[in-house]
C-alpha positions as CSV (number, residue, x, y, z in Angstrom):
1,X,-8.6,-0.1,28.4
2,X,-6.1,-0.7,25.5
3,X,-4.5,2.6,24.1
4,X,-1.2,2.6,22.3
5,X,1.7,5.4,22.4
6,X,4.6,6.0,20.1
7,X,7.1,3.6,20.7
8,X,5.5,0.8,21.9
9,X,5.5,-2.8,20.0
10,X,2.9,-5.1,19.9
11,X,2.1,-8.6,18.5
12,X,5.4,-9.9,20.2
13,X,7.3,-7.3,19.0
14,X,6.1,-7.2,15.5
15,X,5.2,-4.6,14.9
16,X,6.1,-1.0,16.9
17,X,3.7,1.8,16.9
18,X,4.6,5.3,15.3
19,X,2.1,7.6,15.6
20,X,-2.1,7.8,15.6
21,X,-3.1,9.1,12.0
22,X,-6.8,9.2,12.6
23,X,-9.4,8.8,15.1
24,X,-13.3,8.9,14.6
25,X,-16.2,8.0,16.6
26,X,-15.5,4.5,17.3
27,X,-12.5,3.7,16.0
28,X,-8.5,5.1,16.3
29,X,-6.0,3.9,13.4
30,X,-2.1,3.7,13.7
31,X,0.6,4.2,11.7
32,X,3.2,1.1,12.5
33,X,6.2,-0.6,11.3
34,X,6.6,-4.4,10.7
35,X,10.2,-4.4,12.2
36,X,11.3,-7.6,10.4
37,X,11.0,-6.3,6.8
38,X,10.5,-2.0,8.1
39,X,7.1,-1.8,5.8
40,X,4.8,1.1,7.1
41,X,1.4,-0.2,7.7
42,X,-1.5,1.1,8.7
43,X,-3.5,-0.9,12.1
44,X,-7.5,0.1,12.7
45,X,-8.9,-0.8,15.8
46,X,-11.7,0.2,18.7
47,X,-10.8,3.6,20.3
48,X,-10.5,4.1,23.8
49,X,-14.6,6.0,23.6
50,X,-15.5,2.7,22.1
51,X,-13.9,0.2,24.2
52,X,-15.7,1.6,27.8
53,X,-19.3,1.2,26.0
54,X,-22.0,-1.3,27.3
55,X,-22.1,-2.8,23.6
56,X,-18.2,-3.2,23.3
57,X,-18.8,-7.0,22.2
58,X,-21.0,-6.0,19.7
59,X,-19.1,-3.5,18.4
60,X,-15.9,-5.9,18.1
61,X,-18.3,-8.3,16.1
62,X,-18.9,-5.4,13.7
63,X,-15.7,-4.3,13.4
64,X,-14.7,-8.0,12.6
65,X,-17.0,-7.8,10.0
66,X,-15.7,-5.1,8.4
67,X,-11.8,-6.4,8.5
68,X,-14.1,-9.4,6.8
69,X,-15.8,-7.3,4.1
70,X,-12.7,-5.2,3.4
71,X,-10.3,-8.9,2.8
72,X,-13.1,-9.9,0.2
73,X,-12.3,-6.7,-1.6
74,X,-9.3,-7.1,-3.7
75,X,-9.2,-3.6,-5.8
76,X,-6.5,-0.5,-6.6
77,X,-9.0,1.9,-5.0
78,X,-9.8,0.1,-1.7
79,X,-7.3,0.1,0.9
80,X,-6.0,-3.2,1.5
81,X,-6.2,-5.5,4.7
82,X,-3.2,-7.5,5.2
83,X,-4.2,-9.4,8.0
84,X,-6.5,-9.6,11.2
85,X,-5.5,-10.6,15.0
86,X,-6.1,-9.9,18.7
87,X,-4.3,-8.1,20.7
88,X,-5.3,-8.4,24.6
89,X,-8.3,-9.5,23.6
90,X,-9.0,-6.1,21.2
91,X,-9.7,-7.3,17.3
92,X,-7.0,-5.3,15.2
93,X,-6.7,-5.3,11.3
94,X,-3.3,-4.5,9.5
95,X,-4.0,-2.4,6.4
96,X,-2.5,-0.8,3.5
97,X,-0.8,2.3,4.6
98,X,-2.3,5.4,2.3
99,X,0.3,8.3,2.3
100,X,-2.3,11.0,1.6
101,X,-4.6,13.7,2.3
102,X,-8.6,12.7,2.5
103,X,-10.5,14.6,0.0
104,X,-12.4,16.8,2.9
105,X,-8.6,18.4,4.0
106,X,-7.6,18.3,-0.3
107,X,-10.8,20.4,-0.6
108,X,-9.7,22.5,2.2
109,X,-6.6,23.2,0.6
110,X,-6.7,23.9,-2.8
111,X,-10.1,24.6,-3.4
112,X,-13.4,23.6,-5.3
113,X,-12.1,21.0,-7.8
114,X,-11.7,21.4,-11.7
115,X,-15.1,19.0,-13.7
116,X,-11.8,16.5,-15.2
117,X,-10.4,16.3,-11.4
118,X,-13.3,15.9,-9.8
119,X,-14.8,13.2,-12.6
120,X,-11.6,11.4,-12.1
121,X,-12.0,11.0,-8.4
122,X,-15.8,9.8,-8.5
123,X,-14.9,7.7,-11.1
124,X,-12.3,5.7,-9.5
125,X,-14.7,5.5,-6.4
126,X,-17.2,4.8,-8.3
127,X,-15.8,1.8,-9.9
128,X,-14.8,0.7,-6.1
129,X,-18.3,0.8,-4.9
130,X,-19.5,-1.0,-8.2
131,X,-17.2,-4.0,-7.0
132,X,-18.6,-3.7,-3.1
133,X,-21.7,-4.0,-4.6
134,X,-20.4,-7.3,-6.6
135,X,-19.5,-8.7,-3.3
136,X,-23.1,-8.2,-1.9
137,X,-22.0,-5.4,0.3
138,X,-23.0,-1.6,0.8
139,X,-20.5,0.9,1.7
140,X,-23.1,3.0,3.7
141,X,-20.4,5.8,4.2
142,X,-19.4,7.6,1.4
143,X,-17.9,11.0,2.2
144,X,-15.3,13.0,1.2
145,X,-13.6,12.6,5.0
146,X,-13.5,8.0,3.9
147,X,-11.4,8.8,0.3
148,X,-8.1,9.3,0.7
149,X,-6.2,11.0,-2.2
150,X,-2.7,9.1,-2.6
151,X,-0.2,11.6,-2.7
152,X,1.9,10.1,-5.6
153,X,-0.7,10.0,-8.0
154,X,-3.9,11.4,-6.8
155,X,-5.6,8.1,-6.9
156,X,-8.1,8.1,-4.7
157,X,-8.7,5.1,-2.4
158,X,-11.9,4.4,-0.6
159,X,-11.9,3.4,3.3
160,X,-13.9,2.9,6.4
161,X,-16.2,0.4,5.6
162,X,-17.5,0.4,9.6
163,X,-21.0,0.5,8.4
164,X,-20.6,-1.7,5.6
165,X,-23.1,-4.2,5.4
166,X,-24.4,-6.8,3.1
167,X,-27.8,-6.7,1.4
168,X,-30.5,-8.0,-1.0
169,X,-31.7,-5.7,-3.2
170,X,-35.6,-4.8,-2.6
171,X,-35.2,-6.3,1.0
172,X,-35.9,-4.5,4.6
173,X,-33.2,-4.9,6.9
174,X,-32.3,-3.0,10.2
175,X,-28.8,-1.4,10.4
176,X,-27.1,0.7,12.3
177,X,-28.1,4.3,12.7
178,X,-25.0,6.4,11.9
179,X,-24.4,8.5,9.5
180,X,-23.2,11.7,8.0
181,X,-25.9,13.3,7.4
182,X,-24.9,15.6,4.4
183,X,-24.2,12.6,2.2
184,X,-26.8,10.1,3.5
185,X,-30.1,9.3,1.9
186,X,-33.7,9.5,3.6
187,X,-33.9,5.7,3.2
188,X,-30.3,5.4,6.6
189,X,-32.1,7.4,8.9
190,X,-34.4,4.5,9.4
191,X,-33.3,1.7,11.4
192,X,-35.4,-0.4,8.9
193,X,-36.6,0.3,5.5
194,X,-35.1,-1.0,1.9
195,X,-31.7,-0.4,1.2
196,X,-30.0,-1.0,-2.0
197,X,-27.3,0.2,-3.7
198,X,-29.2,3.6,-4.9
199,X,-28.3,4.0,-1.1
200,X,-24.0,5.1,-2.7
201,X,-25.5,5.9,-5.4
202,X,-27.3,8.8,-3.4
203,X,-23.8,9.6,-1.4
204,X,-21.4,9.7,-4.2
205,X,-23.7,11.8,-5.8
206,X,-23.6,14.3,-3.0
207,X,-19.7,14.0,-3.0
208,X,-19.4,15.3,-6.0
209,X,-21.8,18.1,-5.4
210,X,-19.3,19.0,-2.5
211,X,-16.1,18.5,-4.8
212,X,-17.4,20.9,-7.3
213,X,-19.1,23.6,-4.9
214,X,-17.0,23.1,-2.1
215,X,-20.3,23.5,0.0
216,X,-22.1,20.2,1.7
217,X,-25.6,19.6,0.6
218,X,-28.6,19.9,3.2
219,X,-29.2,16.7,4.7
220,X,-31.7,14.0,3.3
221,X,-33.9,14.6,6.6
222,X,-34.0,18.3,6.8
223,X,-35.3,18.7,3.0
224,X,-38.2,15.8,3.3
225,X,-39.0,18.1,6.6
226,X,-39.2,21.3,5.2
227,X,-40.6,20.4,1.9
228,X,-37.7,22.3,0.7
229,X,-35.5,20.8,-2.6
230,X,-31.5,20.4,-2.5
231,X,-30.1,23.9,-3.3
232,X,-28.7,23.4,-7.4
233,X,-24.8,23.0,-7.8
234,X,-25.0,25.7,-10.4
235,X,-25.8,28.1,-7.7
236,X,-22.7,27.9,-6.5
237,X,-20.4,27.2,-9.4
238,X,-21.9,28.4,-12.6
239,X,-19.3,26.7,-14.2
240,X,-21.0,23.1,-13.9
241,X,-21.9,21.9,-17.2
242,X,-25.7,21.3,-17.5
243,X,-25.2,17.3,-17.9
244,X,-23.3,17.2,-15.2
245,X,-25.2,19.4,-13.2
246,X,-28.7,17.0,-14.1
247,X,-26.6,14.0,-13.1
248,X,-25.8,15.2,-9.9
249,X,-29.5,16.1,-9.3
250,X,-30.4,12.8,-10.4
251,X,-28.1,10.7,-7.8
252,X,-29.4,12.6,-5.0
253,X,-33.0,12.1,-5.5
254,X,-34.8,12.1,-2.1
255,X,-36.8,8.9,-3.4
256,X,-34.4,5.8,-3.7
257,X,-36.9,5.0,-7.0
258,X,-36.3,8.1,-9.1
259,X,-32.4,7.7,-8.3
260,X,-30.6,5.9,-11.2
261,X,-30.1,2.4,-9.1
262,X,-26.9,1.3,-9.9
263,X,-23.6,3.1,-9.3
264,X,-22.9,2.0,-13.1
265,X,-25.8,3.8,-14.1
266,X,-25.3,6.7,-12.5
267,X,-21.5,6.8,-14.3
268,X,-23.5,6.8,-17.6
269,X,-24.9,10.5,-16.9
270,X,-21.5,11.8,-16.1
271,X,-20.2,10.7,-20.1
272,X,-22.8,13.0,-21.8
273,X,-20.8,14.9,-23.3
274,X,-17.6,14.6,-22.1
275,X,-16.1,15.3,-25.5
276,X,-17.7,18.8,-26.3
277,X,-15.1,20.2,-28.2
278,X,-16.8,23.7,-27.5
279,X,-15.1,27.0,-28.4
280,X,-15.5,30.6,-28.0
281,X,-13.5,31.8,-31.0
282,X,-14.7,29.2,-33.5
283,X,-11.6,26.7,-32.9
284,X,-12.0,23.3,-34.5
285,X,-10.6,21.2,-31.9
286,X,-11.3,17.8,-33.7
287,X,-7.5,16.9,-34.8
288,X,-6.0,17.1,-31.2
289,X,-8.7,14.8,-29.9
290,X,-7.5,12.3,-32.6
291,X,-4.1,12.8,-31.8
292,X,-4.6,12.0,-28.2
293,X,-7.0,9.5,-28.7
294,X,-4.1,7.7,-30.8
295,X,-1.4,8.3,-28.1
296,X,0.8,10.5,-30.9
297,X,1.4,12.8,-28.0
298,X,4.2,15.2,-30.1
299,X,1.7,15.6,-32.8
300,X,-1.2,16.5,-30.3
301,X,1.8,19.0,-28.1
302,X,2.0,20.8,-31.9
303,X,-1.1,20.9,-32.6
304,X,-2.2,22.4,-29.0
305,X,0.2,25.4,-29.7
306,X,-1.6,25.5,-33.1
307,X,-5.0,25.9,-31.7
308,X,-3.9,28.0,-28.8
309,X,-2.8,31.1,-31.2
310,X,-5.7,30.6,-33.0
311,X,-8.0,30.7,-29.7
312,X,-6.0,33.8,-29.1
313,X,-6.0,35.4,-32.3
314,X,-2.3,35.3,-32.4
315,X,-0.4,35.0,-35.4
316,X,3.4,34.3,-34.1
317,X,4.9,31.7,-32.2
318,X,3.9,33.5,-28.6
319,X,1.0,33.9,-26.1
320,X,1.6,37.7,-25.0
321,X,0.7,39.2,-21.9
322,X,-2.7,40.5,-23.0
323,X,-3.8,37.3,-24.8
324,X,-3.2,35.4,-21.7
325,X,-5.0,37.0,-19.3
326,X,-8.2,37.3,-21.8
327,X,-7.6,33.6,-23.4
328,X,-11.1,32.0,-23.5
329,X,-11.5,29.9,-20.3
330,X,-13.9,27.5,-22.6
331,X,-11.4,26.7,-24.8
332,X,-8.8,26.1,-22.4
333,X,-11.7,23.8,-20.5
334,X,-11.3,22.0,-24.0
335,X,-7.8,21.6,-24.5
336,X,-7.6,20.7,-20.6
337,X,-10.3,17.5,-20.7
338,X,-9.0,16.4,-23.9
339,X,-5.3,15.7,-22.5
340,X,-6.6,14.6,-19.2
341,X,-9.0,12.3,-20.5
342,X,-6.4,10.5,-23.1
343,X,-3.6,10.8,-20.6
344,X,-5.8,9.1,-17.8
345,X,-4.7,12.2,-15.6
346,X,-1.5,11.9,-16.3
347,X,-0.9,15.3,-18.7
348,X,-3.2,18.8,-18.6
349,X,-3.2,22.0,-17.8
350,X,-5.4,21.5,-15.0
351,X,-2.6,19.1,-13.5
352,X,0.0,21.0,-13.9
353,X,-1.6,23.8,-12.6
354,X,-2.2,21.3,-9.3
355,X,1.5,20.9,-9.4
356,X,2.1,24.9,-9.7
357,X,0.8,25.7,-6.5
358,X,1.8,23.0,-5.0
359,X,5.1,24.6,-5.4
360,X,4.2,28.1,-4.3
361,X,1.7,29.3,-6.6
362,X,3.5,32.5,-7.4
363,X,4.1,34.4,-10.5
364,X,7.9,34.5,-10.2
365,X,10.8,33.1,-12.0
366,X,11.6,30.9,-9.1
367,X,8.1,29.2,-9.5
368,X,8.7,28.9,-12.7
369,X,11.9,26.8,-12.0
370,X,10.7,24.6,-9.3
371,X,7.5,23.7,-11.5
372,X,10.2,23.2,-14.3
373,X,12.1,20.8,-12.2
374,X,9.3,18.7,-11.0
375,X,7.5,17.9,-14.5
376,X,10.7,17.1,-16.2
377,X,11.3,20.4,-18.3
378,X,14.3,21.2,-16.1
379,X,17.4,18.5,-15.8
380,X,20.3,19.2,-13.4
381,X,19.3,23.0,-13.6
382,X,19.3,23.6,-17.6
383,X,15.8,24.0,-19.5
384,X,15.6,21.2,-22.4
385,X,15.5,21.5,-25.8
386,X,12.3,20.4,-27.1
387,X,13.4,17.9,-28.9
388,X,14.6,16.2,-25.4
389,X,11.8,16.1,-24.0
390,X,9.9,12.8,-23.6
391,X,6.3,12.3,-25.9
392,X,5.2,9.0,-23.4
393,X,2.8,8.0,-21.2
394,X,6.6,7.4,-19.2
395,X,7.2,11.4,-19.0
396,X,6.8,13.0,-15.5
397,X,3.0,13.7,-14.3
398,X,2.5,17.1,-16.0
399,X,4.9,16.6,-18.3
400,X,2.8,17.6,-21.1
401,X,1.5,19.7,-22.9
402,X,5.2,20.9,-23.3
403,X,7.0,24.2,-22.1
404,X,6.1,26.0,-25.5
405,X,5.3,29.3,-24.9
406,X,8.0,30.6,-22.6
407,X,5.9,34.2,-22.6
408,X,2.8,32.4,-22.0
409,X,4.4,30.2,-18.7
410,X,7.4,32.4,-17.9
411,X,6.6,33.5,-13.8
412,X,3.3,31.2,-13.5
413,X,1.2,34.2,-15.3
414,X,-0.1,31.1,-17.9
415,X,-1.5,28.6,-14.5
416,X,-3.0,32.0,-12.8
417,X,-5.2,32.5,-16.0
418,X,-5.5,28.5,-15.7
419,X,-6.8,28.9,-12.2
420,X,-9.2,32.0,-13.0
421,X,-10.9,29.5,-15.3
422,X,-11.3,27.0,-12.8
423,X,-10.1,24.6,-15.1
């Protein structure tokens, strides 16, 4: 049996093994480095479980075809397979190395997800399945444990396509029985019945459910037994919007038929709306949206401290005490998907809140600085004049909207309202 320790090199001294990043329930993949050029790669193969089972041939023919489906796949949120070779006789693909955190442990960590973070994720993944599905393939395994989360960025990238498989739409074909059940549809706990691809459709579906309730949905099987129906998001996050909360009830159908069938279709529910400028105090939020829209991203930083006082019945230049911690969470939800939306992610209050505890969290001065330091609004130590700071899509993640109310931000008070909202 071929298992691999730090240290070692393969492929004629190639590559040398670093470390085991992750191990499931047929397979074990390596961190390595290509010693020639000192690239950190990432190498998948059968683990040691897999290799002692009386199907081990079979199982290298499947894993083949996966390193085969994967190189077809050319696409930013798909990891990448470099190449594919044997090593004593063991099939082993070289793939993009994803420095990261998979959504399950990112969960696990900060928490059930804002709607703009969450929406962002699905629909990167969603335009990744949507090209599987191009190539004739299903992913059969969408879970929040197979999308990794890069940790410059927060891109997400989609991986493990072990069960992938191609298909014709409308046609019976026997696959493999394997699954996690929380995300899988009635239709893969049969070793034949029609599979299409309402079959992601279903499990993306129930990944967002997850991302926004932090709470896995009863499997497939157990509700068609019961004759019970999937408990509804909004039970456990009243803060779901009503489209959003339909489209997620609509993905996971129990019937493939009454599911939206395409993963494009299904993306079409989640854009109901997305522009509600809604506000609790009246605030007409209709010139910031063109401002972003246009990319005049001063203008929009003005007019979001304009609209801010307004929201908060303030009159001066500053967000006291008091009107932070009662400013209205739906109009910060506004404000919040209107810069992440035009800044592709890049800008928000929901991102730099991300950022905020990523740096401690706390409602101190030193928070405060180290926040300051990693969006830019600190240089070398010193606070910037507003007039240095940069109005571009080029600015640091979380750059914007700007440092402007040093009451309102001044010890993290501002993100702690932020994160009260769950925006």
């Amino acid at each position: 049996m071929i298992y691999w320790t730090a240290g070692q090199t393969i492929q004629n001294e190639k590559y040398i093994i670093e470390d085991i990043i992750g191990e499931g329930g047929f397979g074990i993949t390596y961190r390595i480095k290509e010693q020639k050029e000192g690239h950190i790669l990432a190498l998948k193969t059968l683990n040691y479980k897999s290799q002692k089972r009386y199907n081990f041939a079979k199982l290298q023919e499947d894993f083949l075809n996966e390193a085969l489906s994967l190189a077809k796949c050319s696409h930013p949120h798909i990891a990448q397979v470099h190449r594919v070779f044997q090593e004593e006789g063991l099939w082993c693909m070289v793939m993009e190395y994803i420095d990261g955190d998979n959504l399950h442990d990112y969960l696990e960590n900060n928490g059930i997800l804002s709607q703009n973070e969450a929406l962002r994720i699905i629909r990167q993944i969603g335009e990744a399945l949507t090209f599987v599905h191009e190539q004739g393939f299903l992913h059969r395994d969408v879970k929040p444990l197979n999308i990794l989360l890069r940790r410059q960025g927060l891109d997400a990238v989609l991986m493990d396509f072990g069960l992938g498989r191609e298909f014709t739409q409308g046609q019976k074909r026997t696959h493999t029985y394997s699954l996690r059940e929380c995300f899988a549809p009635l239709e893969q706990y049969e070793l034949q019945a029609e599979r299409g691809t309402y079959t992601d459709v279903y499990a993306l579906a129930a990944t967002l459910y997850y991302l926004r309730t932090g709470k896995e949905p009863f499997p497939a099987s157990f509700m068609k037994e019961a004759n019970i129906s999937l408990q509804p998001p909004k039970q456990h996050n009243f803060q779901i919007a009503d489209w959003e909360h339909e489209a997620i009830l609509k993905g996971m159908k129990l019937e493939a038929k009454d599911r939206p069938q395409t993963i494009k279709a299904w993306l079409e529910l989640l854009k109901e709306d997305r522009d509600a400028l809604r506000s609790e105090k009246g605030v007409d939020y209709r010139q910031l949206r063109n401002y972003l829209r246009a990319g005049n991203w001063k203008e929009a930083d003005e007019e979001t401290k304009r609209v801010m006082l307004k929201a908060a019945n303030r009159e001066d230049r500053w967000l006291d005490r008091k009107s932070i911690d009662n400013f209205p969470c739906t109009d910060l939800r506004t404000i919040d998907q209107l810069w992440v939306k035009y800044s592709n992610g890049r800008f928000g209050f929901s991102v730099q809140k991300r950022l905020w505890l990523k740096v401690g969290g706390k409602i101190d001065w030193e928070t405060e600085c180290l926040l300051g330091d990693w969006v830019g609004w600190r240089v070398n130590g010193e606070w910037e004049n507003y007039d240095e700071l940069t109005f571009s899509l080029k600015a640091p993640e979380g750059h914007l909207p700007s440092r402007t109310f040093s009451l309102a931000v001044a010890g993290g008070r501002f993100f702690s309202r932020v994160e009260t909202c769950k925006v």
